[in-house]
C-alpha positions as CSV (number, residue, x, y, z in Angstrom):
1,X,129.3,125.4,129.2
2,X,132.4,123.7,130.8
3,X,133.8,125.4,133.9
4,X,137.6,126.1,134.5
5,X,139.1,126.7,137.5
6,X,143.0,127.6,137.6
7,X,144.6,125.3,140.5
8,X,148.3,126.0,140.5
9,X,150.1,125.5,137.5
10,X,147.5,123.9,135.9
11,X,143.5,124.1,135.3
12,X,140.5,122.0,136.5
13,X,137.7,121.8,133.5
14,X,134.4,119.9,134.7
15,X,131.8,119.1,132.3
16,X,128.3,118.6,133.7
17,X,125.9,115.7,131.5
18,X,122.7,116.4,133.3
19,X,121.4,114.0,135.6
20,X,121.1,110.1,136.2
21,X,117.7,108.4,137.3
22,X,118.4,109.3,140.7
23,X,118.5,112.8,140.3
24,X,122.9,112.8,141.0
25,X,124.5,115.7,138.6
26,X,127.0,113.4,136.5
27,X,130.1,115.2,135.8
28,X,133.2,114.5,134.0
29,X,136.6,116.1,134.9
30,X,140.1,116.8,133.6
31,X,142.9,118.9,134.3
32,X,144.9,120.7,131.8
33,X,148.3,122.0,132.0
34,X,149.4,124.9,130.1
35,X,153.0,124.9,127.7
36,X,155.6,126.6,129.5
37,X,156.4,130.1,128.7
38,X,153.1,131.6,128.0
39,X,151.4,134.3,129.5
40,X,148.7,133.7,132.2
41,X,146.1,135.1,129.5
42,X,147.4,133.1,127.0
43,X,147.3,130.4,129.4
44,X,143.7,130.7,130.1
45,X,142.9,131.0,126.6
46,X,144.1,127.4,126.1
47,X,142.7,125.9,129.0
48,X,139.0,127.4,127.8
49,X,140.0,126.2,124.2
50,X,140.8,122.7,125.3
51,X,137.9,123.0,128.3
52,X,135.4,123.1,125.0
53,X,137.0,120.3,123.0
54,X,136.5,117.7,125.8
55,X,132.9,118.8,126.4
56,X,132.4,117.9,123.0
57,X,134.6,114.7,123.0
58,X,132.3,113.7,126.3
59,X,129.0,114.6,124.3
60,X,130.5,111.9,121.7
61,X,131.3,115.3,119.3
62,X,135.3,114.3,119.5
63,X,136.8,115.6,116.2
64,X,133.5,117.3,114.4
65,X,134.3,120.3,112.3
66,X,133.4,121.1,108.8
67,X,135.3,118.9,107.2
68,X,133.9,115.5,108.8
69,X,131.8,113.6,106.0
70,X,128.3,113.3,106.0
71,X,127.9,109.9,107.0
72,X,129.9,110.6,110.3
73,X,127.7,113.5,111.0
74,X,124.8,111.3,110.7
75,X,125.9,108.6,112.7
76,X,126.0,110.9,115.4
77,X,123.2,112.4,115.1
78,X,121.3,108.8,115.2
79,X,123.6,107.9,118.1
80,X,123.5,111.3,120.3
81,X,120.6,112.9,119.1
82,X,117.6,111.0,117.3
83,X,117.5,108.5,119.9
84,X,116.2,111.1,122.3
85,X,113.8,113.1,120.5
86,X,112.4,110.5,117.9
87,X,109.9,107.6,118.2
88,X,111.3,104.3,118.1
89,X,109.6,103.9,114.9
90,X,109.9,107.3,113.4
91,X,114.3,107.1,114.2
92,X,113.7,103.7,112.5
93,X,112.2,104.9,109.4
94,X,114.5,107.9,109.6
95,X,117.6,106.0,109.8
96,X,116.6,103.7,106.7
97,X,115.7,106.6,104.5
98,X,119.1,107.7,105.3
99,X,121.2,104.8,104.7
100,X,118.8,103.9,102.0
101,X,118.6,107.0,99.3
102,X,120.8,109.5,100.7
103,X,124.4,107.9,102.2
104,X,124.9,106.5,98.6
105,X,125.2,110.2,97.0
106,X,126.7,112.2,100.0
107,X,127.9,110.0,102.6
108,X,131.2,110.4,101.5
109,X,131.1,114.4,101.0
110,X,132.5,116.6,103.5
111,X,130.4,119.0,105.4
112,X,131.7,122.0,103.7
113,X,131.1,121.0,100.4
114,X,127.0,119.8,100.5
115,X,125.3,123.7,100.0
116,X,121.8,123.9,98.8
117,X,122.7,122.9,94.8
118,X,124.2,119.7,96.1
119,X,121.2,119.1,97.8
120,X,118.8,120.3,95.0
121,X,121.2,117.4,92.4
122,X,120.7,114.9,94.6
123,X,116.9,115.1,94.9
124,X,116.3,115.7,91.5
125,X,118.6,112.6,91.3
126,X,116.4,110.3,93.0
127,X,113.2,111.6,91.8
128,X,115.0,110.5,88.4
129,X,116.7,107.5,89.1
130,X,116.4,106.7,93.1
131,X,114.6,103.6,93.4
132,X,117.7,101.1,94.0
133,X,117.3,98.3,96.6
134,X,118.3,94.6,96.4
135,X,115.2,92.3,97.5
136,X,115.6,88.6,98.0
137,X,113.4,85.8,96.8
138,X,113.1,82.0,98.2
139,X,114.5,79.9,95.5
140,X,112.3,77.0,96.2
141,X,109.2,78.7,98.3
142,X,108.4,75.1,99.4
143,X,111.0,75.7,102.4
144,X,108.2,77.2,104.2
145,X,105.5,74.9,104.6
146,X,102.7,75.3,106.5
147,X,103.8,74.2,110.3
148,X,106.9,75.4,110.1
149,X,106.4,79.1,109.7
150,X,105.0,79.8,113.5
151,X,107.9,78.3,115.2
152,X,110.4,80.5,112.0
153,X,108.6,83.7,113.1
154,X,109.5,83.2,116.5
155,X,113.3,82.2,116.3
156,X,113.5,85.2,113.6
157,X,111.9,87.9,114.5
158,X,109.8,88.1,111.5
159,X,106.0,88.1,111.4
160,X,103.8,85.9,109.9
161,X,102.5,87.9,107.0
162,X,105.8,88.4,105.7
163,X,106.4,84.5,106.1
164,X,103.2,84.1,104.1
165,X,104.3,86.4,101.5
166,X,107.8,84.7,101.2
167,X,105.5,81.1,100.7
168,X,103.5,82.9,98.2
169,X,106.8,83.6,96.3
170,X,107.2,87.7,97.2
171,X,110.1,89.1,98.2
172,X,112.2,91.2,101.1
173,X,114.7,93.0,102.5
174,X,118.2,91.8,102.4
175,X,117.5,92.7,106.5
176,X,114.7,90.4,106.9
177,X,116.3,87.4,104.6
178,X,119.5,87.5,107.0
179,X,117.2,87.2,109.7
180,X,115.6,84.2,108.1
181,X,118.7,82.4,106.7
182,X,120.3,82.8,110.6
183,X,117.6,81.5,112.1
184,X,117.2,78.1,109.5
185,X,121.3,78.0,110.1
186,X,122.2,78.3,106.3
187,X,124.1,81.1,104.2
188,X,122.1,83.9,102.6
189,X,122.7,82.6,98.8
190,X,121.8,78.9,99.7
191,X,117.9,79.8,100.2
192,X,117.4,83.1,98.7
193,X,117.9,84.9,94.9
194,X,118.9,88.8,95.3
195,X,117.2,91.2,92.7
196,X,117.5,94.9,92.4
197,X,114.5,96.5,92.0
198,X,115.2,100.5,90.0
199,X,113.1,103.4,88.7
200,X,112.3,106.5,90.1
201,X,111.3,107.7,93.0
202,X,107.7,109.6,93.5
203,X,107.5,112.9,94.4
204,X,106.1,112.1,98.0
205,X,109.0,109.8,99.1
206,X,111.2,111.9,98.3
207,X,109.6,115.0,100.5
208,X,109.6,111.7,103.5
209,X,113.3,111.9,102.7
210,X,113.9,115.3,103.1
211,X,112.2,115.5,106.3
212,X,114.4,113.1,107.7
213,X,117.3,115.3,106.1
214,X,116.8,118.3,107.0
215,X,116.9,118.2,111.0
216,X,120.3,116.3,110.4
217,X,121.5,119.6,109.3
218,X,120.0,121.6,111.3
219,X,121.8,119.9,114.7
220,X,124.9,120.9,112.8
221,X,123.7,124.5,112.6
222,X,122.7,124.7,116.5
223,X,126.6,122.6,117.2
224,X,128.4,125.9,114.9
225,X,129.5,123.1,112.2
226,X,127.7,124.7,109.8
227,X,126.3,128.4,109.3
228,X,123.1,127.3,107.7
229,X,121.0,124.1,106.6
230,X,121.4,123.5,102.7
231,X,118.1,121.4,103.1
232,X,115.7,124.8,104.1
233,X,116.8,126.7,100.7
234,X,116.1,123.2,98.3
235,X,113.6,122.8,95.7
236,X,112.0,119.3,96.0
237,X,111.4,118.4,92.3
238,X,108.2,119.5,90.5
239,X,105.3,116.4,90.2
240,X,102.3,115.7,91.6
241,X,101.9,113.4,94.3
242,X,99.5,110.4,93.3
243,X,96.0,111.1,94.6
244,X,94.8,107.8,96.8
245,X,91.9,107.0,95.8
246,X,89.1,106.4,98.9
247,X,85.6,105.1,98.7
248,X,82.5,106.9,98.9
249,X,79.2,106.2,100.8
250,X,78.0,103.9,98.6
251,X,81.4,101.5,97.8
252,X,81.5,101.4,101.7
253,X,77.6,100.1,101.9
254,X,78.8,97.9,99.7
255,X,81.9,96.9,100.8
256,X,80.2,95.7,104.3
257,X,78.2,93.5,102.1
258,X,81.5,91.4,101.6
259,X,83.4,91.2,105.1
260,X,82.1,87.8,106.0
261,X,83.5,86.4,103.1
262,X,87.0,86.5,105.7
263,X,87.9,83.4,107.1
264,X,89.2,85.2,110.4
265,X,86.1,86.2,112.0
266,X,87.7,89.4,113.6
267,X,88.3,90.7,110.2
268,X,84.6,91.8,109.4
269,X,84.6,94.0,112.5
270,X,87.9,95.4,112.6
271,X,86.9,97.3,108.8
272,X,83.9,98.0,110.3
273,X,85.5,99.7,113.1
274,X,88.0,101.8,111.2
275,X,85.3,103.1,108.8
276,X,83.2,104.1,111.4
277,X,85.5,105.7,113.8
278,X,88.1,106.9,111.6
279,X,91.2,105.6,113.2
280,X,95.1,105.1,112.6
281,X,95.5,101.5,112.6
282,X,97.9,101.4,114.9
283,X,95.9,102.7,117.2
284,X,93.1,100.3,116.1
285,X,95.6,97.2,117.1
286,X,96.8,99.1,120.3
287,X,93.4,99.5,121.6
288,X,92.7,97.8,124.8
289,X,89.3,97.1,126.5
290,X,90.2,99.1,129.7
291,X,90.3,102.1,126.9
292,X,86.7,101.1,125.8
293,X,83.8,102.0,127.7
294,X,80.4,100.1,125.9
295,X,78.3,102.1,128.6
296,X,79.0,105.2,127.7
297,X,79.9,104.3,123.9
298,X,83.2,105.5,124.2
299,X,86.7,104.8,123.6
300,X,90.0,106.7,124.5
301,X,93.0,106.2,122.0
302,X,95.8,106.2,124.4
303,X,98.6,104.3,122.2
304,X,99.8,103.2,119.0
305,X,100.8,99.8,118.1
306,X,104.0,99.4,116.1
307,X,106.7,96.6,116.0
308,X,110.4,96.8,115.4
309,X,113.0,94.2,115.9
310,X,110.5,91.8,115.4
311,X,108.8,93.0,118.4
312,X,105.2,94.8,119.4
313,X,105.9,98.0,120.8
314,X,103.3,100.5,122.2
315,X,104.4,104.0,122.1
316,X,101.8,107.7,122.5
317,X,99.8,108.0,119.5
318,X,101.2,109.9,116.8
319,X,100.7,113.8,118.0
320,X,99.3,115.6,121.3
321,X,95.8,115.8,119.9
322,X,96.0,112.3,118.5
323,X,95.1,111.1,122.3
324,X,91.8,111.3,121.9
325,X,88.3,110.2,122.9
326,X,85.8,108.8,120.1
327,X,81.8,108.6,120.5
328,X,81.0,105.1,118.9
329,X,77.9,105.0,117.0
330,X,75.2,102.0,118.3
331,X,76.3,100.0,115.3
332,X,79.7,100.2,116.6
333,X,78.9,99.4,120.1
334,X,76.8,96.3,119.2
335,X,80.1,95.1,116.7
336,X,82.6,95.5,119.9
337,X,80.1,93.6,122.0
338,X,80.1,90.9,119.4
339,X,84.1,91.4,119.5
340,X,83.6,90.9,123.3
341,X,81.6,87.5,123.3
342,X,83.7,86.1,120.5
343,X,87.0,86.8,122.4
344,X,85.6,85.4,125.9
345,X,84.9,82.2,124.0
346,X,88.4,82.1,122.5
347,X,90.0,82.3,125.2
348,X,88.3,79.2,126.6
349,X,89.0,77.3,123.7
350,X,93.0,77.9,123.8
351,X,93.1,77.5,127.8
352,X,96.6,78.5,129.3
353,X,98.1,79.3,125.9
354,X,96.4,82.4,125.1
355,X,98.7,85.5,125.8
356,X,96.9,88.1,128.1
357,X,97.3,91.3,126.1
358,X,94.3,93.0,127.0
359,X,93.7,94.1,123.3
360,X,90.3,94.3,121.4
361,X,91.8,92.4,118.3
362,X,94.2,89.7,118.8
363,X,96.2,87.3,116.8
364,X,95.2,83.5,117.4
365,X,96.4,83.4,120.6
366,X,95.7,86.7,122.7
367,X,99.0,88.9,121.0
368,X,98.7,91.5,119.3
369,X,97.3,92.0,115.7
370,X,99.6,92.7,112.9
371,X,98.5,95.7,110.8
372,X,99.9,93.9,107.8
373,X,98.0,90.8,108.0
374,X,95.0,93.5,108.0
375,X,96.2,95.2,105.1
376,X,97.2,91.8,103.3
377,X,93.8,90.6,103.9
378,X,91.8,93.5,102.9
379,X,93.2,94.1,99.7
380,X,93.1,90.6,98.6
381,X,89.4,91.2,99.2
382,X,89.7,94.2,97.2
383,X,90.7,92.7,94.6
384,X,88.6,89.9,94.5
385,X,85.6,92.1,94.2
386,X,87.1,95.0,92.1
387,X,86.8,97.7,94.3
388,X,90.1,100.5,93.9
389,X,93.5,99.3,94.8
390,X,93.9,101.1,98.6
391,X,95.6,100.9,102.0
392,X,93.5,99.5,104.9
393,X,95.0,103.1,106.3
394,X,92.6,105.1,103.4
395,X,89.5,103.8,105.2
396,X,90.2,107.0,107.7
397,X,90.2,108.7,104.1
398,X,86.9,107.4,103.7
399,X,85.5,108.0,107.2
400,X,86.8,111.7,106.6
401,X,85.1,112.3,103.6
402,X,82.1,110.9,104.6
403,X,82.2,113.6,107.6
404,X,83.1,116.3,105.2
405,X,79.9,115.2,102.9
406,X,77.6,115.1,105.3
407,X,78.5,118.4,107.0
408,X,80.3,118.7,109.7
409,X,82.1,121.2,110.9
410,X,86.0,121.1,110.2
411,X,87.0,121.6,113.4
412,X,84.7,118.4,114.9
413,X,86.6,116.3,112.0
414,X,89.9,118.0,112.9
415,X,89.2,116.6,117.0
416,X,87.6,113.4,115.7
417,X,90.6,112.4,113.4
418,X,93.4,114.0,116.3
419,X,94.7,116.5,114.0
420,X,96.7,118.9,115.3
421,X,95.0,121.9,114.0
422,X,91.8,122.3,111.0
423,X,94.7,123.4,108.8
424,X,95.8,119.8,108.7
425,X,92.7,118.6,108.2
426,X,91.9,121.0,105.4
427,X,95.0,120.6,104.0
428,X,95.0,116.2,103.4
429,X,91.1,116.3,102.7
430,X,91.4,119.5,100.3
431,X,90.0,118.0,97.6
432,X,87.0,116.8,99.3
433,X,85.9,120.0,100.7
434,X,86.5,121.7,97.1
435,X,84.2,118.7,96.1
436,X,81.6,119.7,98.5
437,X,82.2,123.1,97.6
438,X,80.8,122.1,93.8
439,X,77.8,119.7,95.4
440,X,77.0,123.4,97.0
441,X,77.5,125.7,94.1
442,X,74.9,122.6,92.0
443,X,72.9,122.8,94.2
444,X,72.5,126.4,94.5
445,X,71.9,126.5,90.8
446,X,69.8,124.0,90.3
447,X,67.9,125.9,93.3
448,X,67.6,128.9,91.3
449,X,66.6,127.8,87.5
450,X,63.7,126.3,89.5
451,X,62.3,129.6,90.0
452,X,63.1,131.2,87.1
453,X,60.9,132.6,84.7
């Protein structure tokens, strides 16, 4: 709350803007003066009126009423707002969803006009006919041959599996294609082919969408620009969310059979650690060896690996409870030992140019490893072998459900996993469980006709 102090024929408003890194109040200050003619009431009315309109012009809210247009109010909120209570990664994601699949329909739309049907049309709208983005393809993939792509990666910003997939004649962002075309030195049309990919959104992007909406809103509630969020009320559209398919027991026995068949010698272990401790990846390629104790057989997630602006970030894992410490198995600790040796001799062989990360699994030269080189990799394998079409990240949907089959309690799986609560646990692995619950009910019957008569 501003404060106002009459001095004279005029008023003093300060507005306070909490405190720099050195613990100083900072303050901004203004004086207003009053028309002539009006009463000293009336007078103080105005000075309060205009007191509150330049705390929100220095809390970058100058001119925000009803009428603004969505877009505006979401810049803000990105600008003021998300950048403070967000992740790096999660405002990243948040912002692209935005600009993405929702300024298109509403950006222009004042605030008083978007009420709950608006927001019901345009979900059902991109559940219909949402998926609209231009990619870009190389139009001769020779440009990247192999040499030149380390040295492209650098100057750009881009990693190397997306380099890779550009050779191999995929596509990307507009974003990463400027990137590309600035770094080379040429014009965006000279090297790359623009194609819009369409169809419809799935059910679950568009709840990811909505969950970036709605807190949007709901800062313009808590500033008095609206009286309600029109996300709270909406129906997301009806459809069922694809099941990911996960392997069992006995496609993960067999899947270990494969892993050597990887050229990078790292690989085999890294799958092996994920199925047997259950972990994000990013946690898995922000894992340092000062967070793994081979004594004990123990290691403490502390951070999460992600990268943005073409750079490796570490941030907290992904909740509270997500910081967490994981008993390794003696397989496991024998694989990390192996990890160990292998990376000690690695580092001899590159001398002075290996990059002193301190992580468990590196790239070629000591930096960190990128989670979609993993992925990349471990499909391709997949595929190779006919195994079901996952995400490296559904091998902590395996390790889960080989938990949940074996018996343990919910609440061990619920620590083990750093779920907040066993209601998320029960919740992403319900269908497990009610397959156990069958195995159980079998079981039971088959128990029984053996004694029967």
């Amino acid at each position: 709350m501003p404060s106002v102090k009459k001095r004279g024929d005029s008023y003093r408003i300060m507005v306070s803007l909490g405190y720099d890194i050195y613990g100083k109040q900072i303050r901004k200050t203004t004086t207003y003066k009053p028309p002539e003619g009006v009463t000293e009431g009336k007078a103080e009315k105005l000075a309060i009126a205009f007191a509150y309109e330049f705390e929100k012009h220095c809390k970058g809210m100058t001119d925000m009423n009803e009428n603004i247009r969505f877009s505006e109010l979401a810049q803000w909120y990105y600008d003021q707002v998300a950048i403070h209570t967000l992740k790096p990664a999660t405002f990243a994601n948040s912002r692209k969803l935005m600009y993405l699949y929702v300024l298109p329909y509403i950006g222009n739309m004042k605030l008083k006009d978007i009420n709950t049907a608006r927001i019901d049309a345009l979900f059902n709208r991109l559940h219909r006919d949402g998926r609209k983005r231009e990619t870009y393809r190389l139009r001769d993939a020779g440009l990247l041959k192999y040499g030149t792509r380390r040295p492209l990666s650098r100057k750009s910003g881009v990693c190397m599996n997306t380099l890779r997939t550009l050779g191999n004649g995929g596509a990307v962002t507009k974003e990463t294609a400027e990137k590309i075309a600035e770094a080379l030195g040429v014009k965006l049309k000279d090297i790359f082919v623009a194609e819009e990919i369409g169809g419809s959104l799935d059910v679950g992007t568009v709840k990811r969408i909505r969950t970036a909406l709605s807190p949007i809103f709901s800062t313009a509630v808590k500033k008095e620009l609206l009286l309600k969020n029109p996300v709270t009320n909406a129906t997301t559209p009806a459809g069922e969310e694809k099941e990911r398919p996960y392997l069992d027991a006995g496609q993960c026995k067999e899947l270990m059979t494969f892993l050597d068949e990887f050229s990078n010698p790292q690989l085999p272990r890294v799958i092996k650690t994920l199925i047997y401790t259950g972990m994000r990846v990013g946690e898995l390629t922000a894992l340092h060896w000062d967070e793994v104790d081979l004594e004990k057989g123990m290691i403490t997630v502390k951070y999460n690996l992600y990268r943005l602006d073409g750079e490796y970030r570490l941030s907290t894992p992904k909740t509270k409870s997500s910081a967490r410490v994981i008993a390794l198995p003696p397989q496991l600790v024998e694989i990390l030992k192996e990890q160990k040796a292998w990376q000690d001799e690695r580092k001899k062989a590159v001398g002075n140019r290996w990059i002193a990360r301190g992580a468990v699994f590196t790239g070629s030269y000591g930096e960190y490893m990128s989670k979609n080189y993993i992925n990349l990799q471990f499909k391709r394998l997949l595929e190779k072998h006919g195994f079901p079409d996952i995400h490296i990240h559904d091998l902590r949907h395996a390790n889960a459900s080989l938990l949940i089959n074996m018996g343990v309690p919910v609440k061990v799986i619920s620590e083990h996993l750093g779920h907040s609560d066993t209601r998320t646990t029960e919740t992403i692995y319900a269908h497990v469980f009610a397959e156990t619950m069958v195995q159980a009910s079998n079981a039971i019957s088959k128990a029984l006709a053996a004694v029967e008569v």
